[in-house]
MIGUFI-404883 format. One record per residue (C-alpha): x, y, z; residue in one letter; residue number from 1. Coordinates in nm, 2 decimals, padded with zeros to 4 digits. Example, Ala and Ser with C-alpha at 12.3 -4.5 7.8 and 13.67 -1.06 7.14 Angstrom:
REM residues 2
    east   north      up  rest   nr
   01.23  -00.45   00.78     a    1
   01.37  -00.11   00.71     s    2
This chain:
REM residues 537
    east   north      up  rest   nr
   00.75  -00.68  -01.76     x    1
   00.70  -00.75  -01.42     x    2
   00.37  -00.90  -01.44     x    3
   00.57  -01.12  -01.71     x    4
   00.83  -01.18  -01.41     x    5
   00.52  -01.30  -01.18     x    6
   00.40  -01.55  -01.43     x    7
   00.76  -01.74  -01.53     x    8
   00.75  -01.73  -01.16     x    9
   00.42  -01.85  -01.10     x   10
   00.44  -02.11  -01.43     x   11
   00.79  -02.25  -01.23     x   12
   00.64  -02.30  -00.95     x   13
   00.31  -02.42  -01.03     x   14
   00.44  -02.68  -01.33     x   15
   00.07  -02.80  -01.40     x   16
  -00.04  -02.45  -01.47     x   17
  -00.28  -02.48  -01.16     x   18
  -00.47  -02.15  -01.06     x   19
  -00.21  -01.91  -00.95     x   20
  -00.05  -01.91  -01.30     x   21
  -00.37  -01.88  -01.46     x   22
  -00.44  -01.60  -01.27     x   23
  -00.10  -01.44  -01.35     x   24
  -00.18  -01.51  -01.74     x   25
  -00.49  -01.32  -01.70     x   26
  -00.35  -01.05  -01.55     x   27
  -00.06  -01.04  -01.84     x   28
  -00.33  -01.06  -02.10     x   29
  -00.56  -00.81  -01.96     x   30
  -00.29  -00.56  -01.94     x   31
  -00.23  -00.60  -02.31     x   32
  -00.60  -00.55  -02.38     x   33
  -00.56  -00.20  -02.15     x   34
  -00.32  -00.07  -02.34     x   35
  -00.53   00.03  -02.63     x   36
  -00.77   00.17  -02.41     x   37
  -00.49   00.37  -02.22     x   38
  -00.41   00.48  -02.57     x   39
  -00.75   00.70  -02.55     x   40
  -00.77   00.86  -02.32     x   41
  -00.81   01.25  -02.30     x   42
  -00.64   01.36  -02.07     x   43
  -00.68   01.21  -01.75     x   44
  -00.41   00.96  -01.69     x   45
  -00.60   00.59  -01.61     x   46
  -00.92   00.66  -01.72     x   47
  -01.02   00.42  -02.02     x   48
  -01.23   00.66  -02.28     x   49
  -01.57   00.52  -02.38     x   50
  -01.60   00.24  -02.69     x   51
  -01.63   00.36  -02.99     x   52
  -01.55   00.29  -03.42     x   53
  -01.23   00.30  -03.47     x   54
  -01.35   00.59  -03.75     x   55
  -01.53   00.78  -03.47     x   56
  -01.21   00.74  -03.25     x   57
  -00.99   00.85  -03.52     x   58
  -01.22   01.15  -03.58     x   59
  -01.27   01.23  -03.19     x   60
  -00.89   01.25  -03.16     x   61
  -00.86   01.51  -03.38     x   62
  -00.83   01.88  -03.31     x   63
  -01.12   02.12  -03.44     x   64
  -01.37   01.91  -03.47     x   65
  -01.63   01.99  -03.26     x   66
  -01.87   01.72  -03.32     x   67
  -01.62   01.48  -03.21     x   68
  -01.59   01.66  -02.88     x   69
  -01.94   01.66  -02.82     x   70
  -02.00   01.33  -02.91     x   71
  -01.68   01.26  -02.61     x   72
  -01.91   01.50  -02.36     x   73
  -02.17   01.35  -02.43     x   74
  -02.06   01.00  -02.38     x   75
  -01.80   01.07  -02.07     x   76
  -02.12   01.27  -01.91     x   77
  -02.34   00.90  -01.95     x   78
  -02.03   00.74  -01.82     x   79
  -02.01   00.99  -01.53     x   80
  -02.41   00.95  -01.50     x   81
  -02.38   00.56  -01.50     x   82
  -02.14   00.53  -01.24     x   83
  -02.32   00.78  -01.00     x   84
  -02.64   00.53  -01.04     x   85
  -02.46   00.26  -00.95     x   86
  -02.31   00.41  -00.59     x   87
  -02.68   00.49  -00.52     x   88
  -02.86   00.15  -00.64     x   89
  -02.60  -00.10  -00.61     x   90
  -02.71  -00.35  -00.34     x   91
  -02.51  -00.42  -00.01     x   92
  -02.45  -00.77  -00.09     x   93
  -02.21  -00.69  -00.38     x   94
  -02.00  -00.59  -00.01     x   95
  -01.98  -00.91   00.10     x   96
  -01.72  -01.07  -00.13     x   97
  -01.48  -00.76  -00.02     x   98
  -01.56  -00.86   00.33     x   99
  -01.52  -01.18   00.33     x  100
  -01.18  -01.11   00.16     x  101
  -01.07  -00.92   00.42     x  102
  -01.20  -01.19   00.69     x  103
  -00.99  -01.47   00.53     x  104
  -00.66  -01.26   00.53     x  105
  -00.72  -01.17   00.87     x  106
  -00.83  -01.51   01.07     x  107
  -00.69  -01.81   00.81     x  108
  -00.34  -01.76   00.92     x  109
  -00.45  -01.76   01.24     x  110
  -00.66  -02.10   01.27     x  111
  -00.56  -02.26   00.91     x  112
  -00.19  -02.12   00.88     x  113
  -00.09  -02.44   00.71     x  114
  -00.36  -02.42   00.46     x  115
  -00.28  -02.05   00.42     x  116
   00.03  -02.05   00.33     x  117
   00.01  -02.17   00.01     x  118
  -00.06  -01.94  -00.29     x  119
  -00.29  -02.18  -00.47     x  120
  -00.56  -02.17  -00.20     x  121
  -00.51  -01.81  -00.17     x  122
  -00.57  -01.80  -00.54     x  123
  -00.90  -02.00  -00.53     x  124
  -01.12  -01.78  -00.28     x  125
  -00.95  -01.45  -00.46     x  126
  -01.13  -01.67  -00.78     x  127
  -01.43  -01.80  -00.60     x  128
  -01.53  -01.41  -00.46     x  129
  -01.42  -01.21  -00.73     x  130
  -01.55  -01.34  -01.09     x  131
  -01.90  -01.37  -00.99     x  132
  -01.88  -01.03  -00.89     x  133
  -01.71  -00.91  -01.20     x  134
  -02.00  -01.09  -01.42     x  135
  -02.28  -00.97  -01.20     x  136
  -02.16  -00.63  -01.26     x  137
  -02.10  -00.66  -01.63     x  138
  -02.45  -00.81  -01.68     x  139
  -02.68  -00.58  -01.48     x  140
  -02.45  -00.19  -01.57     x  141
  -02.35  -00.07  -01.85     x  142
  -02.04   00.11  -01.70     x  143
  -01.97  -00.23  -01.54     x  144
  -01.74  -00.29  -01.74     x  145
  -01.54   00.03  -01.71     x  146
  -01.51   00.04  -01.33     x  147
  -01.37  -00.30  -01.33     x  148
  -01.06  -00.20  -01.63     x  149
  -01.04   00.09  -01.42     x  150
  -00.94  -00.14  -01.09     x  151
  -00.74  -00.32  -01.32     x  152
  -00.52  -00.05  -01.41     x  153
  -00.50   00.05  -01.09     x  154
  -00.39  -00.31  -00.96     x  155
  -00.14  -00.30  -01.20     x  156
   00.06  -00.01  -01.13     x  157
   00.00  -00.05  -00.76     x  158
   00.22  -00.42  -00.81     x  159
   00.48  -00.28  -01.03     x  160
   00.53  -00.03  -00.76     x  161
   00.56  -00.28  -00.50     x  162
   00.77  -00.56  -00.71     x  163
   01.07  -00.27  -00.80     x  164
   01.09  -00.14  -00.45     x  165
   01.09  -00.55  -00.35     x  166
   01.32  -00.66  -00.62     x  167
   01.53  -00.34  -00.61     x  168
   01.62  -00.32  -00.20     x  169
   01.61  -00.70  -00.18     x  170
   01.92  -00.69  -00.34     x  171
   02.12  -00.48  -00.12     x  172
   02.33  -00.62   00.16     x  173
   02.42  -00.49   00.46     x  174
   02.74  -00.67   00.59     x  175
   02.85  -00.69   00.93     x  176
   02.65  -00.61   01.21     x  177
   02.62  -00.26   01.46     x  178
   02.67  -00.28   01.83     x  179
   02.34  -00.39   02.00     x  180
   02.33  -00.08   02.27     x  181
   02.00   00.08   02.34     x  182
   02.12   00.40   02.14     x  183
   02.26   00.19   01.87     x  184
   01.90   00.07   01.82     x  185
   01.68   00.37   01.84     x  186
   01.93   00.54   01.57     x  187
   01.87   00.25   01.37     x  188
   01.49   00.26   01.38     x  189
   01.56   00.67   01.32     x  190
   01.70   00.59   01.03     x  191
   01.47   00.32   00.88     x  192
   01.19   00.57   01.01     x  193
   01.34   00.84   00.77     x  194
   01.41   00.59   00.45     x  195
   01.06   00.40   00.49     x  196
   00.95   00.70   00.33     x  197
   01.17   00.71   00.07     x  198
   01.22   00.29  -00.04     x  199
   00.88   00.19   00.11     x  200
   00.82   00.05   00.44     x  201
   00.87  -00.27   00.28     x  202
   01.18  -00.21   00.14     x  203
   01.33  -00.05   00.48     x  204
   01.23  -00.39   00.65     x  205
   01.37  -00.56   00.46     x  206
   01.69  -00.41   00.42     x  207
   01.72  -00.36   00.83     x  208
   01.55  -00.61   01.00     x  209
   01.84  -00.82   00.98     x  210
   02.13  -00.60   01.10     x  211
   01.96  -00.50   01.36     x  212
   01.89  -00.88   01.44     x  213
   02.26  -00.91   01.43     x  214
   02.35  -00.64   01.63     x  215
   02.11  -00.79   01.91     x  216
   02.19  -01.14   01.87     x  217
   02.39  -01.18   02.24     x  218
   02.10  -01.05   02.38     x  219
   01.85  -01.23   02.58     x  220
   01.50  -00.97   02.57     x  221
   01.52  -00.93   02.18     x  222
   01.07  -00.90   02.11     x  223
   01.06  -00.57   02.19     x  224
   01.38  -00.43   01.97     x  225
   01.14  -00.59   01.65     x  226
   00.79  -00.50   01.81     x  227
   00.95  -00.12   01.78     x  228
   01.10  -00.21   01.49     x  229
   00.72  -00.31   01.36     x  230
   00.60   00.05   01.49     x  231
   00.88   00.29   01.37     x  232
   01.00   00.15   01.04     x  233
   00.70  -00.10   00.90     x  234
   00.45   00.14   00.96     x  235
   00.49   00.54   01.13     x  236
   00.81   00.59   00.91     x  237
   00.65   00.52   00.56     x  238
   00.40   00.87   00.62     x  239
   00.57   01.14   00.42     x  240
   00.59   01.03   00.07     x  241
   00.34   00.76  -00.15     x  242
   00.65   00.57  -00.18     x  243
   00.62   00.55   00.19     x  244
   00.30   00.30   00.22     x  245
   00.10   00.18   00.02     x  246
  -00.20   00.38   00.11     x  247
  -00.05   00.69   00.02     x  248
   00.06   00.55  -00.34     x  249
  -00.31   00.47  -00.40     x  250
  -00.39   00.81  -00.29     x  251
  -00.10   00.93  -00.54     x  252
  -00.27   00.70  -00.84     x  253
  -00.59   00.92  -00.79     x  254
  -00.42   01.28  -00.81     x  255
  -00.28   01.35  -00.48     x  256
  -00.01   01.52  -00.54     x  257
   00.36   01.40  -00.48     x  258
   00.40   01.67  -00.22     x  259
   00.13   01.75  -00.05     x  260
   00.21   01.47   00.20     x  261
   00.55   01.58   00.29     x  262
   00.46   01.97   00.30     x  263
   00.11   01.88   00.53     x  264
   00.18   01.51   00.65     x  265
   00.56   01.60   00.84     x  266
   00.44   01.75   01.20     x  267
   00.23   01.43   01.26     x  268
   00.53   01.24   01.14     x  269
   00.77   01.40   01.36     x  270
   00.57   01.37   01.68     x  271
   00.48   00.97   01.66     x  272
   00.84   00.85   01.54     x  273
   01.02   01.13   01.78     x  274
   00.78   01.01   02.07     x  275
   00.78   00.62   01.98     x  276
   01.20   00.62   01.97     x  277
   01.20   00.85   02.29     x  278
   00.97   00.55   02.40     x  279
   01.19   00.26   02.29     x  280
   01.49   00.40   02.44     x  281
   01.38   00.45   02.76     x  282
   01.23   00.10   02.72     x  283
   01.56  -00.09   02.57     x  284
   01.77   00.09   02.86     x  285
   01.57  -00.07   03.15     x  286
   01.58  -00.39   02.95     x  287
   01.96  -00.38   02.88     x  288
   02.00  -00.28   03.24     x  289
   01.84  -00.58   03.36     x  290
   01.99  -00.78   03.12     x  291
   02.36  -00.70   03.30     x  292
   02.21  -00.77   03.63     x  293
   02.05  -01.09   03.59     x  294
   02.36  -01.22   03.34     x  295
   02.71  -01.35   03.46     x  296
   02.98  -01.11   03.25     x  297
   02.95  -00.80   03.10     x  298
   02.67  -00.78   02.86     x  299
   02.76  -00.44   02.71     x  300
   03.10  -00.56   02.63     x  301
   02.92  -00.87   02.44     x  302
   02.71  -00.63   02.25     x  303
   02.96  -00.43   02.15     x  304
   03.16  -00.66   02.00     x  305
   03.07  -00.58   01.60     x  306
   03.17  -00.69   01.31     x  307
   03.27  -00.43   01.01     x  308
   02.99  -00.29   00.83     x  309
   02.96  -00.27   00.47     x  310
   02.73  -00.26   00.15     x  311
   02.71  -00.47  -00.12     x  312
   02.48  -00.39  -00.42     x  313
   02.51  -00.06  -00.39     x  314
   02.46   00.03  -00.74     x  315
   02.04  -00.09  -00.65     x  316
   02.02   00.26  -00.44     x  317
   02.06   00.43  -00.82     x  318
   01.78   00.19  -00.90     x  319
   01.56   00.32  -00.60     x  320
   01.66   00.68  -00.71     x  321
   01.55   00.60  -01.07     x  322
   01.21   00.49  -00.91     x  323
   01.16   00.79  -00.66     x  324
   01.23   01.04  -00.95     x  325
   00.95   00.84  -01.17     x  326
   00.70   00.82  -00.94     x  327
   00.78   01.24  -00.87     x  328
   00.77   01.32  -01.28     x  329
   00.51   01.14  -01.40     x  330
   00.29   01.38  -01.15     x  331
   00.46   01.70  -01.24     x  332
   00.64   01.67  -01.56     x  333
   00.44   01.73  -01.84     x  334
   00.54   01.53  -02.20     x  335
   00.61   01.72  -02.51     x  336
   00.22   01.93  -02.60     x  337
   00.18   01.96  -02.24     x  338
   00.00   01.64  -02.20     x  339
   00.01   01.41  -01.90     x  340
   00.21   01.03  -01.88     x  341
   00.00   00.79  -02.09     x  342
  -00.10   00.49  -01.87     x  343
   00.22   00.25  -01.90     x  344
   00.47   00.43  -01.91     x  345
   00.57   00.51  -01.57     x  346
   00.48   00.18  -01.50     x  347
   00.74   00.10  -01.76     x  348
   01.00   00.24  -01.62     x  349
   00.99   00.10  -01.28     x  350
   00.94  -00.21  -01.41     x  351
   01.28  -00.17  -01.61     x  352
   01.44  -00.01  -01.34     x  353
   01.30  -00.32  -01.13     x  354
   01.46  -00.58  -01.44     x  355
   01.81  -00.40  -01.46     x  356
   01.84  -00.44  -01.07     x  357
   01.75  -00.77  -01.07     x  358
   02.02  -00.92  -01.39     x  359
   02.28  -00.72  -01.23     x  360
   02.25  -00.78  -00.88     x  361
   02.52  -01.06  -00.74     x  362
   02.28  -01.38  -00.67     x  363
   02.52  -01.40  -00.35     x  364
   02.35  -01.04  -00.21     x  365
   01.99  -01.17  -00.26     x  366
   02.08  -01.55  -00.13     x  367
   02.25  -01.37   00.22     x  368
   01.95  -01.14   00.24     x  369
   01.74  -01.51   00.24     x  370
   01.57  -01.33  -00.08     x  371
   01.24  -01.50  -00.26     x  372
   00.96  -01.40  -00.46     x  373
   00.71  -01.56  -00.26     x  374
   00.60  -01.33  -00.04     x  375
   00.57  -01.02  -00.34     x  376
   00.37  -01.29  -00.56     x  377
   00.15  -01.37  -00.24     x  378
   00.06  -00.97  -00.20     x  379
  -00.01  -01.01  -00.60     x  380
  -00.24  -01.29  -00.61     x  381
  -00.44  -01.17  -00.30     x  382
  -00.49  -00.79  -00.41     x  383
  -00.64  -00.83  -00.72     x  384
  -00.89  -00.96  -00.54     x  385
  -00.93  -00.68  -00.30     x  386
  -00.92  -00.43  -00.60     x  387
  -01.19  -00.59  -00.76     x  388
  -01.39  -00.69  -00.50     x  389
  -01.31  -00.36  -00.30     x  390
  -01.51  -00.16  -00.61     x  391
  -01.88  -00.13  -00.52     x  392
  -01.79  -00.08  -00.15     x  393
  -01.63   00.27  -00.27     x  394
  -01.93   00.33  -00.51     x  395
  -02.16   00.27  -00.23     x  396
  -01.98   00.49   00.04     x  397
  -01.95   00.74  -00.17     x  398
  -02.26   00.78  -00.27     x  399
  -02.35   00.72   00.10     x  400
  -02.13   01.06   00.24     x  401
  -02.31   01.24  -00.03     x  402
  -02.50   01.62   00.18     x  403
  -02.76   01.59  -00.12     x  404
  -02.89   01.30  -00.28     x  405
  -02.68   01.03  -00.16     x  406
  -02.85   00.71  -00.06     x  407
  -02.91   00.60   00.30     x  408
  -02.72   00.25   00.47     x  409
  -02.94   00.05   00.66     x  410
  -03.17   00.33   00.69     x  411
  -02.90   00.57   00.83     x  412
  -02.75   00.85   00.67     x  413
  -02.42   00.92   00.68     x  414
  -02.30   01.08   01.00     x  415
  -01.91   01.16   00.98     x  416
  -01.81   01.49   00.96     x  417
  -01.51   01.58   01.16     x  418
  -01.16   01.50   01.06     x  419
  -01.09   01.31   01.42     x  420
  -01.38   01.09   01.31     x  421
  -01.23   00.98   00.99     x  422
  -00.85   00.98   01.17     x  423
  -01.01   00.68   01.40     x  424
  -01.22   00.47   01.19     x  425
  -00.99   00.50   00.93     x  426
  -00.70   00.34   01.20     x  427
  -00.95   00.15   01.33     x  428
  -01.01  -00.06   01.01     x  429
  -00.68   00.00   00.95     x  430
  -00.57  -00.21   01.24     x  431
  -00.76  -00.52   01.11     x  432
  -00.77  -00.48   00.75     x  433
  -00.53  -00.43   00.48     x  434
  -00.49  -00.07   00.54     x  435
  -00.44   00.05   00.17     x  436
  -00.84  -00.08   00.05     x  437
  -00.94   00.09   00.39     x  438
  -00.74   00.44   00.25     x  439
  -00.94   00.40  -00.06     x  440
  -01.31   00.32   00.11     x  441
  -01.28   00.59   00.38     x  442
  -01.15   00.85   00.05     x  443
  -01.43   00.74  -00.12     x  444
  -01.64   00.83   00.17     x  445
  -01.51   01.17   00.22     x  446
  -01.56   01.24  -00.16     x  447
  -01.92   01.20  -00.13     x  448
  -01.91   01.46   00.14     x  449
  -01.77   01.69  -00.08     x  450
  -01.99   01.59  -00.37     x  451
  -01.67   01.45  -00.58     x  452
  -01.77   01.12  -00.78     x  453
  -01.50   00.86  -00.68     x  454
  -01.47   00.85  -01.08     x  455
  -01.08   00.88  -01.30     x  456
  -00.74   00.91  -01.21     x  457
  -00.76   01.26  -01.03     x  458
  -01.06   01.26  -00.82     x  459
  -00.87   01.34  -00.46     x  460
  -00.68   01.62  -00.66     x  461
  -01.07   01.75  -00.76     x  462
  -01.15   01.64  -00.39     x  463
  -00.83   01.88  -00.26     x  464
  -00.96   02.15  -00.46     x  465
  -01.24   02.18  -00.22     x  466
  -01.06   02.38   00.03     x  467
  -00.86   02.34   00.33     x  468
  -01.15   02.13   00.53     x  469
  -01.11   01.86   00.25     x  470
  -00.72   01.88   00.30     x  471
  -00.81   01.81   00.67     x  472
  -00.99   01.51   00.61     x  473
  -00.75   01.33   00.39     x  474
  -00.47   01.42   00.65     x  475
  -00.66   01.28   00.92     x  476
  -00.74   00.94   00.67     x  477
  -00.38   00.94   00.57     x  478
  -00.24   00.93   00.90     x  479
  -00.48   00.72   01.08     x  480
  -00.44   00.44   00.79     x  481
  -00.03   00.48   00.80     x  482
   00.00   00.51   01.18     x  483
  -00.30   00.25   01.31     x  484
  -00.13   00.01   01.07     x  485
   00.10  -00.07   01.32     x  486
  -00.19  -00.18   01.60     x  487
  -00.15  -00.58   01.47     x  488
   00.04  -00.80   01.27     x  489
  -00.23  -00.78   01.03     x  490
  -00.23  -00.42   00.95     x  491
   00.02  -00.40   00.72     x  492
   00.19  -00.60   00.47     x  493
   00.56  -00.59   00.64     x  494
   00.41  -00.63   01.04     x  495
   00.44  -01.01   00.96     x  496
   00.73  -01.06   00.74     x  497
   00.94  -00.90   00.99     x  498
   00.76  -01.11   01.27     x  499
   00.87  -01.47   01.05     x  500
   01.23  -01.35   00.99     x  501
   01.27  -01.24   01.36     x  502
   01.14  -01.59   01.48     x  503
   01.39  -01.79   01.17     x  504
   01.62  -01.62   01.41     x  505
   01.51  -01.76   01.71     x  506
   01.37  -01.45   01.84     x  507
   01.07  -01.56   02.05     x  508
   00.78  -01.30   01.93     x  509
   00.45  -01.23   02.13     x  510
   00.12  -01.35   01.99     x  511
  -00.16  -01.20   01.77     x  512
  -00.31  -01.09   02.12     x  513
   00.03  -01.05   02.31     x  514
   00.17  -00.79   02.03     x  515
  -00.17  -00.54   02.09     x  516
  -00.13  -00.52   02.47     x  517
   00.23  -00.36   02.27     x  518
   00.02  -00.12   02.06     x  519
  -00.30  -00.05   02.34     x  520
  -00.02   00.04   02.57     x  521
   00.23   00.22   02.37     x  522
   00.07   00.36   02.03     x  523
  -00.28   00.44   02.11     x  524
  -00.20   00.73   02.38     x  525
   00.05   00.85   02.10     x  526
  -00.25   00.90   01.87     x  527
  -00.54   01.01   02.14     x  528
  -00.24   01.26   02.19     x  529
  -00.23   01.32   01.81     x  530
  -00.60   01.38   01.78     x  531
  -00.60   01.65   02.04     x  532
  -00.28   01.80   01.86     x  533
  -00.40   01.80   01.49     x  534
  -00.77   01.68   01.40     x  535
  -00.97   01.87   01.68     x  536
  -01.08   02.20   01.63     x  537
């Protein structure tokens, strides 16, 4: 439903049906073609079972018969065989549209922002880098194919995911404004750090960015109230839930279960957002204080001037409820037989749940909240690219970690092994990519240590199983793709949204380069400190 949602948008904007709407048709008419395949499966949630009659199908599906469950052995084994030969002989060129994905969201807003900003242009590289890839794959494996469906899926549910917590918090209103003291802001940012995890980093940003823009508005030194802002609640916040950031949600697609990052993820959590609103406070005081020096009249009685705060919409927090206890069941409630959520149907839900909020939110709450689908449709059209495209990388790195058999890089073999190695070059890519593929690559990675093919919906759950130096390495890549997010604008998704609102109200933000002497300065002692703490032995 909300891919339909996308396209009406996409068709309404683009009127000629330019490439953008085309892309959203294909992405509406590949779902339907998935859902027979979902259909198949045997129970593992997302993976497509292989082609067949629909008389061998029908006689597969049924209990007892033992030559149909051979014959599905025998041809999930060639699947599982297939795949594996791909991550060793796949060559490194089929990399280089994922790359030069990455490259293009990272420098064209920089040095062709104009161009950029326009979904159609967006639309043609995702085009021009991922079909050739798709066909190349299709023509030279025979599982192909399936790894491409698979990303698909994935894509999908990833977007619906994104789209209800957009749609849902987008239309809730904070009224009124708080009193722009230093303590007044760092319990603000406490609080979006705590409900990141719960609506989505994206969804806290949005729904506090502009109080606390409000609250701040007499105030001269404003950047670094929203550079904090960036830190606490678009990024560090989101760590303790796979609503939280999209990296963990991918991680939560391939089996990781809804818990385990609250129950192992919480210490780290504590310690960076305890330490980085300690941080601001100190920081806001000296600011504040200088502020009332260098200012005729009494600044903190201008700031503490306030208008009442209230809600409206409140009835979307039952929405974001209804999505938080979807996301939680379809991983731990079992369907009548004991059998796991069928592809679709969670994502059914949330995009219903996304739907209802939508008709019965007051246009008045979405239009005061400056409220458009552009930006959610931008994330759409530009990661089904990086799904696609992102899909031999993982097969290659996987097979590349691999202690016996794997395949050698540029001659080298693998040489990570310690969770503080992952931690870093997993915030390290982080910083500069989209920090959800770079979850996904350095997972893959640490799979093939473990000798887990990067294969189904439940490989990190098989990859858990491994014991508690596998649950060590997945911390350490959990955290350092959450927390290293905040090192640029680019890391994340929110890091710039929240940078264009706080400039539309004329809040003069530092540069690209200007907002990491920020981060250098502030966030990476927090996490040489968290290293030491948590990932060294």
């Amino acid at each position: 439903m909300v891919s339909f949602l996308f396209l009406a948008r996409s068709v309404a904007c683009f009127p000629m049906m330019k490439l953008p709407a085309w892309c959203a048709l294909l992405v509406c008419v590949f779902s339907f073609q998935l859902l027979p395949i979902a259909a198949q499966e045997t129970g593992s949630v997302g993976v497509p079972a292989s082609a067949g009659s629909a008389a061998e199908e029908e006689d597969r599906l049924k209990p007892g018969l033992q030559s149909g469950d051979d014959h599905a052995d025998d041809d999930h084994g060639d699947l599982h065989k297939n795949i594996a030969e791909m991550g060793l002989t796949l060559p490194l060129v089929t990399v280089l549209p994922f790359v030069l994905l990455l490259l293009c969201i990272a420098i064209l807003p920089l040095y062709a922002s104009h161009w950029w900003e326009h979904n159609t242009h967006k639309a043609y590289i995702v085009a021009a880098l991922s079909i050739p890839l798709i066909a190349w794959l299709m023509w030279q494996y025979s599982a192909g194919g399936h790894v491409i469906v698979e990303k698909v899926m994935e894509y999908i549910s990833f977007m619906i995911l994104l789209a209800a917590l957009y749609v849902i918090s987008g239309g809730i209103y904070i009224r009124g404004s708080l009193n722009g003291t230093p303590l007044a802001n760092t319990a603000l940012l406490g609080l979006g750090a705590v409900i990141a995890s719960f609506i989505g980093t994206t969804g806290a940003s949005v729904l506090l960015i502009r109080p606390l823009l409000r609250a701040n508005k007499t105030r001269k030194n404003v950047a670094h109230v929203v550079v904090f802002f960036i830190f606490v609640v678009s990024n560090c916040g989101g760590l303790l839930t796979p609503l939280g950031d999209p990296p963990l949600f991918m991680g939560f697609l391939k089996g990781v279960p809804f818990e385990w990052t609250v129950i192992n993820l919480w210490p780290q959590w504590i310690m960076v957002n305890v330490l980085l609103l300690v941080i601001f406070n100190i920081w806001d005081q000296v600011a504040f204080a200088k502020e009332e020096k260098s200012r005729p009249g009494s600044q903190l009685e201008e700031v503490m001037k306030h208008e009442p705060i209230g809600i409206s919409g409140g009835l979307n927090f039952l929405f974001l409820l209804g999505v938080v206890a979807t996301i939680y069941c379809s991983g731990n409630v079992k369907l009548p037989g004991n059998k796991p959520w069928p592809w679709g149907l969670q994502e059914g839900i949330m995009a219903a749940l996304a739907l209802a909020a939508y008709f019965t939110t007051a246009n008045e709450n979405r239009a005061n909240n400056k409220f458009t689908f552009g930006p959610i449709i931008e994330v759409a059209v530009l990661f089904i690219g990086i799904f696609i495209t992102m899909a031999p990388a993982l097969l290659i790195l996987n097979a590349w970690g691999q202690p016996e058999g794997g395949r050698e890089i540029l001659g080298m073999k693998f040489g990570m092994r310690e969770p503080w190695q992952f931690f870093w070059v997993s915030g390290t890519l982080s910083s500069f990519l989209d920090n959800a593929p770079t979850y996904m690559t350095m997972a893959a990675t640490a799979c093939g240590l473990k000798g887990v093919a990067v294969e189904g919906s439940d490989y990190l759950r098989t990859f858990l199983a491994q014991g508690p130096e596998a649950a060590r390495l997945l911390m350490a890549i959990s955290c350092g793709a959450v927390f290293m997010g905040a090192n640029t604008y680019i890391g994340n998704g929110p890091n710039f949204m929240v940078k264009a609102i706080a400039e539309e109200n004329q809040v003069k933000m530092p540069s690209f380069f200007g907002y990491m002497l920020y981060s250098c300065g502030v966030l990476i002692p927090i996490f040489v400190l968290v290293t030491f703490v948590f990932f060294r032995r």
